[in-house]
VOBABA-11805 format. One record per residue (C-alpha): x, y, z negated. Coordinates in steps of 0.1 Angstrom, whole numbers, padded with zeros to 4 digits, always signed. Layout:
! residues N
XYZ...
//
This chain:
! residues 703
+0331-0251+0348+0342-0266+0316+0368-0238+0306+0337-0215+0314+0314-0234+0293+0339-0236+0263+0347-0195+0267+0309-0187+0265+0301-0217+0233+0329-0194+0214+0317-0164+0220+0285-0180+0209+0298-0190+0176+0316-0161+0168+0282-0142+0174+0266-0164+0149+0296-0160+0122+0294-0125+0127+0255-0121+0119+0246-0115+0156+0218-0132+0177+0243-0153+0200+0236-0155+0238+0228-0190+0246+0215-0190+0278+0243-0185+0303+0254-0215+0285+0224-0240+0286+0226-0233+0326+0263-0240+0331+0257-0269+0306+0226-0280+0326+0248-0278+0361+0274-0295+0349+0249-0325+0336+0234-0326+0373+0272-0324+0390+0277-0356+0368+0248-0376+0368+0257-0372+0411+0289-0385+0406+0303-0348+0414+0326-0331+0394+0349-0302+0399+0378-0324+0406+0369-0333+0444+0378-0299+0454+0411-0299+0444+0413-0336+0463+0405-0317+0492+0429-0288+0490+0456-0321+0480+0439-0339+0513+0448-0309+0536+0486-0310+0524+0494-0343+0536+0507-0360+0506+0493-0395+0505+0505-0405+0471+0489-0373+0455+0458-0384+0472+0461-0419+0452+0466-0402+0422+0440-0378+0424+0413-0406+0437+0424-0429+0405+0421-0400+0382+0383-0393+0396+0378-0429+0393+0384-0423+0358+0367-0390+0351+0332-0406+0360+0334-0427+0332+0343-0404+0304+0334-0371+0320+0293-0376+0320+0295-0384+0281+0314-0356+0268+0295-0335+0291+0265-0349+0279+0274-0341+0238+0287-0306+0245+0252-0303+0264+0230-0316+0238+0253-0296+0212+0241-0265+0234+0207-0271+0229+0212-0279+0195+0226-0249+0189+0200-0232+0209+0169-0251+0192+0183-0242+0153+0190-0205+0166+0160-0193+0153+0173-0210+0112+0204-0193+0114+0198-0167+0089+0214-0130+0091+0239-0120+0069+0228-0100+0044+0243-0063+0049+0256-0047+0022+0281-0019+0018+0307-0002-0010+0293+0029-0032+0315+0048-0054+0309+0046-0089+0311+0081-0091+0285+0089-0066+0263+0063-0080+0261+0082-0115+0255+0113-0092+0223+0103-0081+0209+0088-0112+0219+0123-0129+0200+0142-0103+0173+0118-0102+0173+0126-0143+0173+0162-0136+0139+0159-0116+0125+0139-0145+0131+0172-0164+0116+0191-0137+0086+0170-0134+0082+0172-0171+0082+0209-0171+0059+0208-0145+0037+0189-0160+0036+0209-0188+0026+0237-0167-0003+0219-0151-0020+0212-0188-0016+0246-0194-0034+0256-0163-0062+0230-0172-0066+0246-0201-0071+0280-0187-0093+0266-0162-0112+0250-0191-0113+0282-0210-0125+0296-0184-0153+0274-0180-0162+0284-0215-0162+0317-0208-0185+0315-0175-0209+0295-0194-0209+0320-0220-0213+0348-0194-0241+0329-0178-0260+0330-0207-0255+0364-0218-0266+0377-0179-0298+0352-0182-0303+0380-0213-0296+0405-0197-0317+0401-0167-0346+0394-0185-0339+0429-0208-0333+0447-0175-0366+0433-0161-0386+0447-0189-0367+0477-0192-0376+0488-0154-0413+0470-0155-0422+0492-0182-0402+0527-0174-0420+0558-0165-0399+0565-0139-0409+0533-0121-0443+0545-0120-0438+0581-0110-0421+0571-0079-0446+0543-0072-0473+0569-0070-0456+0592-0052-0443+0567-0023-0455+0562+0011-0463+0524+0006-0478+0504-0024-0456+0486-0047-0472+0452-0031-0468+0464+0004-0432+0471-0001-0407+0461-0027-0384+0489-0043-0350+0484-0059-0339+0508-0090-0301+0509-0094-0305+0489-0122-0322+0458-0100-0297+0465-0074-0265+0459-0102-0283+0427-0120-0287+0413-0080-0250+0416-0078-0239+0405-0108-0260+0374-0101-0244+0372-0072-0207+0373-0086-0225+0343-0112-0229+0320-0083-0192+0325-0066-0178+0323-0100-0197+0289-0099-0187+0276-0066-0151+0287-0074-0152+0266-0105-0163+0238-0089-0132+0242-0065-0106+0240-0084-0123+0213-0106-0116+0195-0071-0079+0208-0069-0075+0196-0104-0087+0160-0097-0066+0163-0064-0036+0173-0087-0041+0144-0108-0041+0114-0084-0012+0138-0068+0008+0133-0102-0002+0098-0105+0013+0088-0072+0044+0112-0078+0052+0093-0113+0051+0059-0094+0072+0070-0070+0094+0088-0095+0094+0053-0118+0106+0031-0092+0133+0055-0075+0144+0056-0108+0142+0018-0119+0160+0012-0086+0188+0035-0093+0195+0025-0126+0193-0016-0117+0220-0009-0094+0246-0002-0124+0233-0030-0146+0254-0057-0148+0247-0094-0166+0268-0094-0203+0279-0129-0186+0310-0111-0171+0327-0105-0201+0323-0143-0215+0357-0155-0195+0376-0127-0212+0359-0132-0250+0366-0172-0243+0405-0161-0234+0408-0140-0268+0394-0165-0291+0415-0195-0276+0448-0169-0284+0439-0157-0313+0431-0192-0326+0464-0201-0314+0483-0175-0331+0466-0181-0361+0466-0217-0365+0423-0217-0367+0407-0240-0347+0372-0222-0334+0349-0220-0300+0327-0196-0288+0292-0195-0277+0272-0173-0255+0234-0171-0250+0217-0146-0225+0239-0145-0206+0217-0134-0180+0209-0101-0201+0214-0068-0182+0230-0037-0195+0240-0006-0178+0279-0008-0164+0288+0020-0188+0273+0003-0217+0287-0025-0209+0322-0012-0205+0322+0008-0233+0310-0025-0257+0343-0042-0247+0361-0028-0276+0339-0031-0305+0333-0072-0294+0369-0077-0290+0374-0062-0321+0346-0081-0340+0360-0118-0322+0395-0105-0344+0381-0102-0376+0358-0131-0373+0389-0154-0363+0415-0138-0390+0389-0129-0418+0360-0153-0416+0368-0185-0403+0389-0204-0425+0416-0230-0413+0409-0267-0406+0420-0281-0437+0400-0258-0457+0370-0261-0436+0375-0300-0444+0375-0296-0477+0343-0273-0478+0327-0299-0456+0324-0278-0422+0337-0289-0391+0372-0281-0381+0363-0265-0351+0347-0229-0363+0322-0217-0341+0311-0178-0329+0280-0174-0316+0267-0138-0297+0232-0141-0287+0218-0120-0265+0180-0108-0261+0164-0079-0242+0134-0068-0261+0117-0037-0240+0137-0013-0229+0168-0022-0256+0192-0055-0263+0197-0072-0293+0227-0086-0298+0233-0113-0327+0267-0116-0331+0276-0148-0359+0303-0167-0373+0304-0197-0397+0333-0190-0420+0330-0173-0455+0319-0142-0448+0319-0110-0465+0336-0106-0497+0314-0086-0513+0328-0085-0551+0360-0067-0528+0336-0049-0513+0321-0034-0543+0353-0023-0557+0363-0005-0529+0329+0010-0526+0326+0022-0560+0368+0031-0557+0355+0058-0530+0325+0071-0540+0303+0053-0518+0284+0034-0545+0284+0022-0582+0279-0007-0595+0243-0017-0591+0240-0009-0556+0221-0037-0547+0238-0064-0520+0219-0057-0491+0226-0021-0490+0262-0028-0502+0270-0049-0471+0258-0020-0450+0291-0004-0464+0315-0025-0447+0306-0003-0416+0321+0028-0438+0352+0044-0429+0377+0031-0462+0363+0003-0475+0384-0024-0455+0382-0059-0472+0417-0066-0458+0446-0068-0485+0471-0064-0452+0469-0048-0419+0479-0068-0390+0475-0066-0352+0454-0087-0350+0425-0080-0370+0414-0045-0373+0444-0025-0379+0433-0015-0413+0404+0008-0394+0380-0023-0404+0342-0019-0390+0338+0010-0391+0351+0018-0353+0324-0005-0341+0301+0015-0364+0310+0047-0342+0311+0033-0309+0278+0020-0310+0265+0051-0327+0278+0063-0295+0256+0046-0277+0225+0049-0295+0227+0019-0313+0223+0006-0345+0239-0023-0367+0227-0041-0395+0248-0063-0415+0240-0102-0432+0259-0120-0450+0260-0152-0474+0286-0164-0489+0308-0193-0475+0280-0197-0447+0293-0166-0430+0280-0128-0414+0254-0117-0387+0258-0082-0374+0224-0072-0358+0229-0047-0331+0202-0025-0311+0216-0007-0279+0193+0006-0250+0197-0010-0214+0204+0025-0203+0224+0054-0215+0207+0081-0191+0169+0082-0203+0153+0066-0230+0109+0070-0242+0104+0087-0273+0082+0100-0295+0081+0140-0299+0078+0150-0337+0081+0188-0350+0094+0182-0389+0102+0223-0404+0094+0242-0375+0118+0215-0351+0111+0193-0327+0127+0161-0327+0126+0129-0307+0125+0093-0322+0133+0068-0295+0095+0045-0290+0115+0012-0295+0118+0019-0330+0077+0031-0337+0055+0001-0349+0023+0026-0353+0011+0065-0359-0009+0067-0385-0029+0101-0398-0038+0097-0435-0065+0117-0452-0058+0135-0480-0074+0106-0502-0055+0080-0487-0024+0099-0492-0026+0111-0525-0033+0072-0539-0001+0065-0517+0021+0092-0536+0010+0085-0568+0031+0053-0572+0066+0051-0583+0077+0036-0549+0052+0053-0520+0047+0029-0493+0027+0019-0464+0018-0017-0460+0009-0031-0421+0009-0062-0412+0024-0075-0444+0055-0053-0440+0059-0027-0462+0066+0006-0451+0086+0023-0479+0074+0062-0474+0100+0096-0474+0095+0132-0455+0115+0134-0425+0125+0169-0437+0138+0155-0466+0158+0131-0451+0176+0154-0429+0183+0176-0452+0156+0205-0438+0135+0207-0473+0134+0189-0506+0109+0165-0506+0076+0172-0513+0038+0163-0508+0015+0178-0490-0021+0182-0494-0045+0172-0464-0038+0151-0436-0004+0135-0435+0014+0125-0403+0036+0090-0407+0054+0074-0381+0061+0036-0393+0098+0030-0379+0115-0005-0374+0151-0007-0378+0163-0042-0371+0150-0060-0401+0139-0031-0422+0109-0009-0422+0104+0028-0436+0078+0052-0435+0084+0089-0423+0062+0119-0425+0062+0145-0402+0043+0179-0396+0030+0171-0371+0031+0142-0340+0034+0159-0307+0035+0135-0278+0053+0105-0257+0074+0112-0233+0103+0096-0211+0138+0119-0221+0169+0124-0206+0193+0119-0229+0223+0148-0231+0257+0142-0250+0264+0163-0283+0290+0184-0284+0321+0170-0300+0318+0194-0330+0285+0174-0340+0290+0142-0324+0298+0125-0356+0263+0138-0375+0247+0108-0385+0214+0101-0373+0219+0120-0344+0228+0104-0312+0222+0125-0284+0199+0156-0273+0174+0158-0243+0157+0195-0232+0120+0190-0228+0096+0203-0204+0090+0239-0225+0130+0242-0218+0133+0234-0256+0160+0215-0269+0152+0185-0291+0174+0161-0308+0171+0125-0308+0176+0105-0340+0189+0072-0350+0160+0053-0371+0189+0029-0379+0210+0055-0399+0178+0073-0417+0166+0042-0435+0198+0041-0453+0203+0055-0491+0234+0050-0508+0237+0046-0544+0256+0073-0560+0261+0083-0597+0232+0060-0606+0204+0078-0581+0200+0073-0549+0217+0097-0525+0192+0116-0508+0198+0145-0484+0177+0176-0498+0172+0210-0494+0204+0233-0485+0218+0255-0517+0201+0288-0523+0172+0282-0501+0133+0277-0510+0111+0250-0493+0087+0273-0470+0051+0275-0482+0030+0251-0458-0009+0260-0452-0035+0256-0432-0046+0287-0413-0085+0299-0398-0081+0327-0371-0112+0347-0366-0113+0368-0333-0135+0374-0303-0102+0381-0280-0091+0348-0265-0061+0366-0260-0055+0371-0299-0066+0341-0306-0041+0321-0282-0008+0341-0294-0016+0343-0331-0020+0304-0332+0017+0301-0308+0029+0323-0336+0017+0308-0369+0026+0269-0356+0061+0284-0347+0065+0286-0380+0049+0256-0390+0016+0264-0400-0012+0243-0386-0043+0265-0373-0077+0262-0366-0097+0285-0342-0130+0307-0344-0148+0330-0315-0170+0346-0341-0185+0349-0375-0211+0318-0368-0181+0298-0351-0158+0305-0386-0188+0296-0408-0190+0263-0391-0153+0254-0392-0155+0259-0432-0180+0233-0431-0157+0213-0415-0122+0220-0435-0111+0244-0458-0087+0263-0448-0057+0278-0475-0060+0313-0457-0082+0331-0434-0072+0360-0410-0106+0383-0398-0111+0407-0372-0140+0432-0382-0152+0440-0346-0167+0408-0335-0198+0400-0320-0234+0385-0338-0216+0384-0371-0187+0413-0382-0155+0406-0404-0175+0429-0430-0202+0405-0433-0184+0375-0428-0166+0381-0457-0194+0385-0476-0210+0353-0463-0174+0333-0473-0179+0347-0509-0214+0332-0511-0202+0300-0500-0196+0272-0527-0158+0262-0536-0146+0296-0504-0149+0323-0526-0109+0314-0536-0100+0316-0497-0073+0346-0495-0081+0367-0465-0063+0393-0443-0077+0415-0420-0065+0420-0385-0083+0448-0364-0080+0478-0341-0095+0501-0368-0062+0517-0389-0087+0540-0405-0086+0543-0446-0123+0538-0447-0120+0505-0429-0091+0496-0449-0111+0502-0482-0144+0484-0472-0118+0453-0465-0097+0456-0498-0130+0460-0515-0148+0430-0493-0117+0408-0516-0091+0409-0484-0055+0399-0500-0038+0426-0474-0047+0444-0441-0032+0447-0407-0036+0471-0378-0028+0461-0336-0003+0454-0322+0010+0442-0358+0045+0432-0366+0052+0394-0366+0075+0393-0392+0056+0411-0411+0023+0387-0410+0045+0361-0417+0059+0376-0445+0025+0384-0459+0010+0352-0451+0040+0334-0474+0036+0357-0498+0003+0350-0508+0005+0316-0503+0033+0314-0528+0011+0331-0553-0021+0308-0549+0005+0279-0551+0025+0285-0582+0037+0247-0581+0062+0253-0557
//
């Protein structure tokens, strides 16, 4: 019973090591048995006294009897522990937690499923983007059933006192069987308004359908994203691992390189706790490593020195991390003499990076340049004569940015943005020349739109700039910087984005500020991987392909030949004429691909139905140019021409004509009417566009 017992306790346990529920019970009963057989004074021995008994042997018998003698003593109370054990064991069964499960997933196919999961994040933005169109549709073609409505309300009434009225009517009223009272008689003319009413109402009830399917949609979308967000979130905190795991190997460089060196120094990590995505995190190795070297050989002096200057032997690092949003900060600090920057300068000016005023702060941003090493010898330790400028590039890479502090004999801070995740990234959709780029959100304090009044006292100082919050924002185009167009002003409304790069703040204006939206980021192709201020690509929901910039790099202007370097526009090519266009047609169909035409090339557009709806929208804003169709309802091009010349501060308004009419007597009314040049449909695109340039160049001579 006892060899029993101990069998099932061990299979008990090893269900309990094992994460199982263990089977206690066959055990509490052979413990309970045995605790009865005891407190009897009857234990398993007696049977074998028998089986001794029938044998004959006397002396076994003796034996036997003295060792039962002695088994009730000790038996009962080591039957009695294992028994209260049992039900120990027994009682606690339900605080034994389970092990938690977990199992081994390949690296590889981890990155698989966040890719796909990306790739539906492209898919739901393209769908998306489908949706608003077909709200849009379905709005428009509210407009249009309320507009129909209202003409058929006309139109019913006209009809009604057209066929009251008609002769006809009358005739066959006096010539029927019954009176007009005694029996009601429907003309084909009654019979057609009945039906269009008719068609009025489904249209009606249709509308209000798919006004439900629409608000259906919606709460569809709504529940999709949150579903979307947290698949995602899930996948991605699966390959984030805390910066923590590299402190044991930073600690084991700094203690042999301080060896090898003779430097006495320590490091310290905060945030340790920080997350960043495994690939990140691998790939940031190299660049700390290689920043720990150059701290330990080039910044931090030796203990007697350090004596002498009244520091403590003992150097010290510091890396502090921080997770601010959806990117990391990373301070990464030393206490020895930091930057050279009278070396510095030489070897800036020595390679054409600068001249001699550059100011400080922009002249340490050069240390990150390829050539301008600080080193006199290259050793393999430090950087291997490559200096910072392969930490530059790696977190380039990774869509970072690095600023650079330094004071003399306190030391250097190197300020470093990277995101948490490499895959997908918010940003903030601009089109800057026709293009559509993507600025990542982390780096956008604020939108503003400035009128025309605000932004023409901004542009007439020497220095434009925005000031929020009491930062200032210093102000440049966005097409200048990238080298799309010269720089230049233009008049109207002015789109700026106000962009925070570490500790400096700048100002860019774009055409025109499109929308937020969550990207997938793409890598460049190795033949444009090393363009600054571009780190990566994503394809948006329209299937266009927009590239993502690096506010870090755009800020930054280099002193060269006594001006600041600025990128400008590319050799034998003109900065396109910008305008503000008014399309005037009673074809929603013209009106829709006329405007995707004009804002393709960068024009901004405003819409009329008619001649009324275009006389209200000059109220409202002058337009630079104004394209008329002549066959248009309540109000013709002809006359609205006439009515634009009458108006105070249009008559200046270049026109061009767009009709169906080819005909040289509609031509010459136009031409005489003022129109700048005339167009026939289906017209050709590039020849609008050329036209449209043309005279905007003319009533611009400025540019």
């Amino acid at each position: 019973l006892l060899r029993e017992i101990r069998t099932e306790m061990i299979i008990a346990m090893e269900s309990v090591r094992d994460g199982r529920a263990p089977s206690l019970q066959t055990v509490a009963l052979k413990v309970e048995q045995l605790t009865n057989a005891a407190r009897a004074g009857k234990t398993a021995v007696p049977a074998t006294a028998k089986a001794s008994a029938k044998a004959g042997k006397r002396k076994q018998k003796t034996a036997r009897s003295r060792a039962r003698k002695k088994s009730r003593s000790a038996l009962p109370a080591v039957k009695t522990e294992r028994a209260t054990e049992a039900r120990t064991l027994t009682e606690n069964h339900a605080d034994v937690p389970a092990r938690s499960s977990a199992i081994r997933v390949d690296i590889n196919t981890l990155d698989s499923l966040v890719n796909l999961t990306n790739e539906i994040g492209v898919s739901r933005s393209r769908l998306r983007l489908q949706y608003s169109g077909f709200v849009g549709m379905l709005e428009e073609m509210q407009s249009v059933a309320e507009r129909f409505q209202t003409y058929f309300r006309d139109f019913e009434i006209e009809a009604e006192t057209a066929m009251t009225s008609s002769p006809m009517l009358e005739a066959q009223a006096s010539s029927a069987e019954f009176d007009p009272l005694e029996l009601d008689r429907f003309s084909r003319l009654q019979q057609l308004t009945r039906s269009l009413s008719e068609c009025v109402d489904d249209l009606s009830n249709i509308e209000s359908g798919m006004e439900r399917l629409v608000w259906q949609s919606e709460t569809l979308f709504h529940h999709d994203a949150r579903i979307y967000g947290k698949l995602h979130e899930g996948l991605l905190k699966t390959r984030m691992q805390p910066v923590g795991v590299l402190a044991g190997r930073l600690q084991h460089l700094v203690r042999v390189i301080s060896k090898e060196t003779g430097k006495q120094a320590k490091l310290e990590i905060t945030g340790e706790d920080v997350e960043l995505d495994r690939n990140i995190l691998e790939r940031m190795v190299a660049p700390l490593e290689h920043m720990v070297r150059n701290a330990l050989v080039h910044g931090i002096e030796k203990p007697k020195k350090r004596r002498k200057l009244g520091k403590p032997e003992k150097g010290t690092i510091r890396i502090e991390f921080t997770q601010v949003y959806n990117e990391v900060i990373m301070q990464f600090s030393d206490d020895g003499a930091g930057i050279n920057m009278e070396k510095l300068r030489e070897r800036a000016v020595a390679t054409g990076l600068a001249n001699e005023s550059i100011e400080n702060h922009e002249l340490a941003q050069l240390v990150l340049e390829s050539g301008v090493s600080t080193s006199d010898q290259v050793t393999q330790l430090s950087g291997r004569g490559v200096g910072m400028e392969i930490v530059a590039s790696e977190i380039r890479y990774l869509g970072g940015h690095i600023d650079v502090e330094t004071r003399a004999g306190k030391g250097v801070t190197y300020i470093i943005n990277i995101p948490l995740s490499l895959s997908i990234t918010r940003a903030n959709l601009v089109r800057v020349a026709g293009q559509v780029l993507a600025i990542p959100l982390s780096s956008v304090v604020q939108v503003q739109t400035l009128s025309e009044n605000e932004f023409s006292r901004i542009k007439a100082t020497k220095k434009p700039s925005i000031s929020y919050r009491n930062k200032e924002y210093h102000y440049s185009s966005l097409a200048a910087r990238l080298g799309l167009a010269i720089p230049e002003f233009v008049d109207g409304e002015q789109h700026v984005l106000l962009i925070r790069s570490g500790r400096r703040c700048i100002a860019l204006g774009v055409d025109e500020v499109l929308d937020v939206e969550e990207c997938v980021i793409k890598p460049l192709n190795p033949q444009i991987s090393g363009v600054r201020s571009i780190t990566g690509a994503t394809v948006l929901g329209s299937g266009e392909v927009a590239l993502l910039l690096d506010p870090g790099n755009l800020r930054r202007e280099y002193k060269v030949e006594g001006a600041s370097w600025k990128p400008g526009r590319r050799a034998g090519e003109s900065a396109p004429p910008k305008g503000r266009l008014l399309v005037v047609d009673d074809s929603v169909t013209v009106r829709k691909v006329t405007e995707r035409l004009l804002k393709r090339h960068g024009f901004q557009v405003d819409l009329a139905r008619d001649g009324n709806d275009a006389l209200r929208a000059l109220d409202e804003r002058k337009p630079d140019l104004i394209l008329i169709d002549i066959e248009m309802p309540k109000m013709d091009g002809y006359e609205l021409m006439e009515k634009i010349r009458e108006k105070p501060g249009m008559a200046d308004i270049p026109t061009i004509v767009v009709t169906s009419r080819s005909g040289g007597k509609h031509r010459k009314k136009a031409l005489e009417l003022g129109a700048a040049d005339y167009f026939s449909k289906p017209y050709d695109d590039a020849a609008l566009i050329e036209s449209i340039q043309s005279i905007l160049k003319k009533e611009s001579p400025d540019d």
